[in-house]
Wavefront OBJ file of the C-alpha trace (Angstrom):
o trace
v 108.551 91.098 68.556
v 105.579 91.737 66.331
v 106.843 93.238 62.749
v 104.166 94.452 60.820
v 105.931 93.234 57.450
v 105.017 90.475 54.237
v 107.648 88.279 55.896
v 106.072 88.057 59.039
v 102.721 87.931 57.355
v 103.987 84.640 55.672
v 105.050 83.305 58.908
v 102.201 83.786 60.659
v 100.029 81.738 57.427
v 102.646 79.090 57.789
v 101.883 78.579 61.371
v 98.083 78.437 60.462
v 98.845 76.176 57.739
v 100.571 73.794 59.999
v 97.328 73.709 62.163
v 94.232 72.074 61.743
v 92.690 75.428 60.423
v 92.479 76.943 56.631
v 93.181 80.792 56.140
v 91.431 82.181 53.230
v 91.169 85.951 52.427
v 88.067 86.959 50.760
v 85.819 90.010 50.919
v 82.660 90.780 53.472
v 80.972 92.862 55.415
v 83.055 91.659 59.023
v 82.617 94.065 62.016
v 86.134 93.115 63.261
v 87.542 92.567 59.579
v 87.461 88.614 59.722
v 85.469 85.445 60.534
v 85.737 82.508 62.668
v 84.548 79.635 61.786
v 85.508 76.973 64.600
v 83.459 73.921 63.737
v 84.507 73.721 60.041
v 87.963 75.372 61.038
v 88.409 78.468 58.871
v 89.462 81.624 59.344
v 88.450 84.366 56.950
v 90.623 87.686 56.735
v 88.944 90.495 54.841
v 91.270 90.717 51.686
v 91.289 94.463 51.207
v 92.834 94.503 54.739
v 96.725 96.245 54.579
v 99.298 93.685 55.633
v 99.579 95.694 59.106
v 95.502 94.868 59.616
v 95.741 91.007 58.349
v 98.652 90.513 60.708
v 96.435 92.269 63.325
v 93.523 89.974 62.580
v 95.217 86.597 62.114
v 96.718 87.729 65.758
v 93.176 88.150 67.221
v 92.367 84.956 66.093
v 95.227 83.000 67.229
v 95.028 84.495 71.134
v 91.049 83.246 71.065
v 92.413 79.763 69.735
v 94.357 76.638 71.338
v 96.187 75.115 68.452
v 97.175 71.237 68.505
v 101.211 71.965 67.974
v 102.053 68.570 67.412
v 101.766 68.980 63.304
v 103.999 72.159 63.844
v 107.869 72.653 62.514
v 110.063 74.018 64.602
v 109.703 77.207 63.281
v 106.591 77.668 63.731
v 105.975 75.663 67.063
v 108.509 78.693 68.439
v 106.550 81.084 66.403
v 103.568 80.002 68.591
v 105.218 80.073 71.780
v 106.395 83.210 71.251
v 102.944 84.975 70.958
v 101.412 82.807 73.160
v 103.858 84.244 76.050
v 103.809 87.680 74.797
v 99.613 87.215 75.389
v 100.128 86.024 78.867
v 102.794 88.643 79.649
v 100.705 92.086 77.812
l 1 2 3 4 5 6 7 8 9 10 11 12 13 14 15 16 17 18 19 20 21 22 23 24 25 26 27 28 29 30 31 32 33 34 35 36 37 38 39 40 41 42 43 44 45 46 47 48 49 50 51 52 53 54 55 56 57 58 59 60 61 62 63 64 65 66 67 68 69 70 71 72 73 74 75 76 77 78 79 80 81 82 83 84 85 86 87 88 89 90
């Protein structure tokens, strides 16, 4: 399910585009290679991360999160269903 690829990479900002949330990458000193911001909603990826560790992070985030879906396209409300069953299932 989980491709460690650009492509997916975009999908995955898509889907946090669609939320309520802003993605930014930027570099810092982050013990698990990104930040969580939850009362101004931002994430922040470190940007020296290989496309393999930002997917990995941005899917960290998104299992600690509940995301309002009702913004989401189709695409990406499947997107989100999809991980959230593969959390429930691993």
């Amino acid at each position: 399910m989980i491709k460690y690829t650009p492509a997916f990479l975009t999908k995955l900002e898509d889907l946090v585009a669609e939320s309520d949330y802003i993605l930014r990458y930027e570099k810092g000193n982050f013990k698990s290679g990104y930040c969580l911001l939850k009362e101004q909603k931002i994430m922040i990826i470190n940007k020296f991360f290989t496309t393999e560790g930002k997917i990995n992070a941005l899917l960290d985030i998104l299992r600690g999160l509940v995301l309002d879906t009702t913004r989401f396209s189709e695409k990406s409300l499947k997107l989100y269903e999809e991980l959230n069953a593969v959390e429930k299932v691993g």
